[in-house]
Each structure stands twice: as C-alpha cells, then as structure tokens.
ZAVOKE-129204 format. One line per field, with one value per residue (C-alpha): residue number from 1; x negated, y negated, z. Coordinates in steps of 0.1 Angstrom, whole numbers, always signed. Each point is the difference from the previous one (the first is absolute). Layout:
! ZAVOKE-129204
seq <- [NUM, ...]
x <- [X, ...]
y <- [Y, ...]
z <- [Z, ...]
! end
This chain:
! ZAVOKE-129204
seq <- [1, 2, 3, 4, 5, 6, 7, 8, 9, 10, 11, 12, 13, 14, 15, 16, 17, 18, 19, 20, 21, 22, 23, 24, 25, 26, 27, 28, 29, 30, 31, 32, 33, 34, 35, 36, 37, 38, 39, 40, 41, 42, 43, 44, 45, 46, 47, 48, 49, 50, 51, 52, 53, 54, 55, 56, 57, 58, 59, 60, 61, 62, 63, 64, 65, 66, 67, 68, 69, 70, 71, 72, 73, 74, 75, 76, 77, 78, 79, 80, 81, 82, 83, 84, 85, 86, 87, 88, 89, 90, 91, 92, 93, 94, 95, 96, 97, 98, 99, 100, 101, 102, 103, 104, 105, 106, 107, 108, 109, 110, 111, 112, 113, 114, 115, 116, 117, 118, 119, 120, 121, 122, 123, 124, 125, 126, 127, 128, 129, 130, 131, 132, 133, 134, 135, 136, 137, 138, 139, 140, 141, 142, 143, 144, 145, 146, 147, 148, 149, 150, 151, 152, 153, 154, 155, 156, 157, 158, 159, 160, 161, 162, 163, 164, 165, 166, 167, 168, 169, 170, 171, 172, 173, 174, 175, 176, 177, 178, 179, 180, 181, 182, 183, 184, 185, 186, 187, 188, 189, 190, 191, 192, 193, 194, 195, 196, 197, 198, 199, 200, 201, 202, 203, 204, 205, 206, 207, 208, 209, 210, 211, 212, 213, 214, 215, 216, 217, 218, 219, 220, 221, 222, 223, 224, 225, 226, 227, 228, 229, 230, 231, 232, 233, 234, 235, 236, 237, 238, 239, 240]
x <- [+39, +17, -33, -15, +32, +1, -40, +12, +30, -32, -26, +31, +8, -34, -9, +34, -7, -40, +19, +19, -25, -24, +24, +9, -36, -5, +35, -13, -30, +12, +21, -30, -17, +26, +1, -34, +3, +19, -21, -26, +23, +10, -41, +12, +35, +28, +28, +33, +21, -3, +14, +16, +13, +15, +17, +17, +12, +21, +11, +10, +14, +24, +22, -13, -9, -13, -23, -38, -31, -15, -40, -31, -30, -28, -38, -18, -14, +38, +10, -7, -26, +23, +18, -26, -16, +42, -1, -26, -2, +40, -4, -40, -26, -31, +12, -37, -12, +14, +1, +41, +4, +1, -8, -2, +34, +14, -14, +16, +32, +2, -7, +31, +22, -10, +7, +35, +14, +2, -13, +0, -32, -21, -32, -2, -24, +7, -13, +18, +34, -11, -6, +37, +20, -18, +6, +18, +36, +11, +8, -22, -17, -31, -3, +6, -22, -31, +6, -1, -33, -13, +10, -13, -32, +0, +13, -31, -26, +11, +7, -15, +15, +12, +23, +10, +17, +8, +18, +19, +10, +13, +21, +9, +40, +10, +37, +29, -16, -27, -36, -33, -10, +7, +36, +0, -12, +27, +26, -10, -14, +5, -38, -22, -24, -31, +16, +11, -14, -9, +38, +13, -22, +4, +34, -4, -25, +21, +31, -15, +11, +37, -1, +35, +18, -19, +20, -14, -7, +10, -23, +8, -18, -17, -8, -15, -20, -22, -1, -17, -25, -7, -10, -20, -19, -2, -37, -12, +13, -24, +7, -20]
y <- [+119, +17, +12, -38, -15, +29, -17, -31, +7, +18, -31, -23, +22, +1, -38, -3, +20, -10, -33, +4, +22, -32, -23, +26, -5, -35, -1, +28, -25, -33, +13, +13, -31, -23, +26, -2, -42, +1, +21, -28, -30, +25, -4, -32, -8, +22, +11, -17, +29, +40, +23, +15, -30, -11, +34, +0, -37, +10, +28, -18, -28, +22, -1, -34, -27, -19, +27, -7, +16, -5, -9, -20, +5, +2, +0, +36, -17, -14, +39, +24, +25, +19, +5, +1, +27, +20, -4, +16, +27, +8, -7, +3, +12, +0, -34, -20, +35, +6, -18, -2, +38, +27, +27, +25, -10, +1, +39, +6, -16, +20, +36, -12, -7, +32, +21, -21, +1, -38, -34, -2, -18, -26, -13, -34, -26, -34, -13, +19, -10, -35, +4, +14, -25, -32, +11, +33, +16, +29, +22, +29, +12, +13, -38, -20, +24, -5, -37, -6, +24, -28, -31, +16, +1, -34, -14, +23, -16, -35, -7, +11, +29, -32, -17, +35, +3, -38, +5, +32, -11, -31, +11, +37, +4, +2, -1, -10, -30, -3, +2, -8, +3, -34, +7, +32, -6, -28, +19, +35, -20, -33, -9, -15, +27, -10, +8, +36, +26, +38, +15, -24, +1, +40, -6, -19, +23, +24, -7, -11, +26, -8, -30, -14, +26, -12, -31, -19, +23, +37, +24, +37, +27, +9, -38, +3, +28, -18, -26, +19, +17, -36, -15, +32, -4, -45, +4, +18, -21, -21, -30, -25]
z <- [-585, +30, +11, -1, +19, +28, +6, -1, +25, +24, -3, +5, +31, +14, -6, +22, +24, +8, -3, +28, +21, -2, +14, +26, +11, -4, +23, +27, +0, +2, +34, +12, -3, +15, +34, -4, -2, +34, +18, -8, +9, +33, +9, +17, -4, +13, -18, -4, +1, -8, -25, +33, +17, -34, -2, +35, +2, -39, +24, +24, -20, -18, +37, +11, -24, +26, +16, +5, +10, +29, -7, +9, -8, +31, -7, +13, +27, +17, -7, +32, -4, +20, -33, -25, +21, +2, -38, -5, +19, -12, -36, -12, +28, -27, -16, +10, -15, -35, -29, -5, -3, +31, -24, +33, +13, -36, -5, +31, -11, -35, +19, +27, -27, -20, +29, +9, -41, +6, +4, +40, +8, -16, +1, -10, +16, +7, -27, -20, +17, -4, -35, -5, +27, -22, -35, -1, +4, +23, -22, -7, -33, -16, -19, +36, +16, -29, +5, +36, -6, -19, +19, +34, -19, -9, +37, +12, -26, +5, +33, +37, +20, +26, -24, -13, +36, +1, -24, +7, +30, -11, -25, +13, +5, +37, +1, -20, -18, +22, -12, +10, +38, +12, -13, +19, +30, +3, -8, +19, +28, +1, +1, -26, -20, +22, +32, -9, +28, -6, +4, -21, -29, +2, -3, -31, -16, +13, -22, -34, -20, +5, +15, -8, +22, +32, +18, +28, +28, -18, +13, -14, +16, -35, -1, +41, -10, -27, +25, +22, -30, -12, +31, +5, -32, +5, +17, -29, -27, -15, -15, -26]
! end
C-alpha cells in the first residue's frame, strides 16, 4: 500500500509538473507572438510609445507629475542623412551588411572583456538596440539578452534595413525626456531633424550612450574626440 501511494504521489507530481511546463511554453509563445504581431503592425504604422520612453517619463513622474516627453515622429526622408550616416558610423558600421548580429565585433567584444575581468565593451547593432528601446528594459540578464536576440530577428525578417533606422532614430533617447531626432535636434540645436549638418549630427551620435548627462551645448573633451572619429568615419557609412 505504501508502495502504491508513493507512485501515486510521483504520477501526481509529474502530471503537475509537465502541467505547468506546458503552460510555460504556451506563455513563452503567446509573448513571442504578440512582439512578433507588432513588428507586423510596425511594417506601416509607427509606434505609440516604447518600453524606454514609458520607463523614463514613471521616472520622471515620480518628481514631476506633470512632466512630459518631448517626441514627434518625422518620416526618414525629413531626417538628415547627415545623422543617419553619424549613427551609423558611431553605433553599427556593417548595419546594411549583417543580418541583426555583428558576430565580428561581438568576438571582439567577449576577448576585451575576458582580458578586462569585466563587461566594458559591447557589441550590439542597431537593430538590436531598437529591439530592446521598443519592447525591453535596461536592465541586464541572460533571459533579456536571449530575448532581444529574438526580437532583433524578427525586426530584421519583417521589415527593410530603412525603417530599421527610421525607426531607431525616431525613437532613440537624446536627453532628459527627449527622444527621437526631431526632438533632439530641437532641443540640442534648435533646428528641425532635416536641417541637422555634419558637427551636429556627430554630436548626437556622439552622446548616445549616455545621453541624459549632455545639456544643450556640453561638449567634454572625451565627447569632442568622438566627434572628431565620427565625422572621420561619416563618408564611409553607408546607409539603406
């Protein structure tokens, strides 16, 4: 008898557990599908908001209930190709190239790191920091990392390496609640996104890994050195 009700305790058991493994799955797919739904809808609509810009105005909210972000969406053709051509030479130089991934850079990345005993450089493509700015937080882990791996694979498989970058650039953070580049060129310059020349769009692609300690007009030296690589590197750029 004890024999017969320790096997019914382990079927019982295992029936739970396969139980809730299956539903895992059915979960892990269902969110797959709906990022996989927007990416569809993202074809020819643009979002409303990101994962990012919802994150900074709570921020910013907790000090100022009545704080707001500063964004507009512009079509890629109203957005200088001074810019497009900064961004990519700063953030992604293969980006018409590779298919989401820069498994060179990435290599490169992992051996720097090794060498260092810490995570000091990175390697991620624009597409892959559009896929985490849309849908994604900031924080950093093994599961965030495997799923911006598979959204960058959808946002490559759906839609065309020119609203890949229409996109990024219209929703990348540029300040203290100021995303996209017709926000940023405003409030850096005080022009609209189309009229942006070569120094100012290095600037921007300049400070877009920390862009909310840049006000108006703050030009560190570390800041006018990748100024001058980025503007260096512009003619080489290619851009879809």
């Amino acid at each position: 008898m004890a024999k017969d009700g320790g096997l019914r305790v382990a079927r019982i058991a295992w029936k739970g557990f396969c139980y809730t493994l299956g539903a895992l799955v059915i979960a892990g797919v269902a969110v797959q599908l709906w990022f996989f739904a927007h990416v569809l809808w993202w074809r020819s609509f643009q979002p409303d908001s990101s994962a990012f810009m919802e994150a900074r105005i709570d921020q910013l909210r907790e000090k100022d209930p009545k704080a707001k972000l500063a964004q507009q969406w512009v079509p890629y053709e109203r957005i200088s190709s001074q810019l497009k051509r900064a961004v990519v030479a700063s953030e992604d130089a293969k980006f018409v190239e590779h298919e989401g991934f820069d498994w060179e850079a990435i290599s490169k990345a992992i051996e720097k790191n090794e060498r260092r005993g810490k995570v000091i450089s990175g390697a991620s493509t624009i597409s892959q920091q559009l896929a985490k700015n849309l849908f994604l937080s900031g924080q950093r882990s093994w599961l965030r990392k495997g799923e911006e791996a598979v959204i960058t694979w959808m946002l490559e498989s759906a839609l065309s390496k020119r609203r890949i970058l229409e996109l990024y650039l219209n929703y990348a953070e540029w300040g203290e609640g100021v995303f996209g580049a017709e926000a940023a060129a405003r409030y850096h310059f005080g022009v609209n996104a189309a009229a942006l020349n070569a120094s100012q769009a290095a600037f921007l692609a300049a400070i877009l890994p920390s862009p909310r300690r840049y006000a108006p007009g703050r030009i560190t030296p570390y800041v006018s050195g990748r100024i001058e690589t980025i503007l260096a590197r512009m003619p080489a750029a290619q851009i879809p």
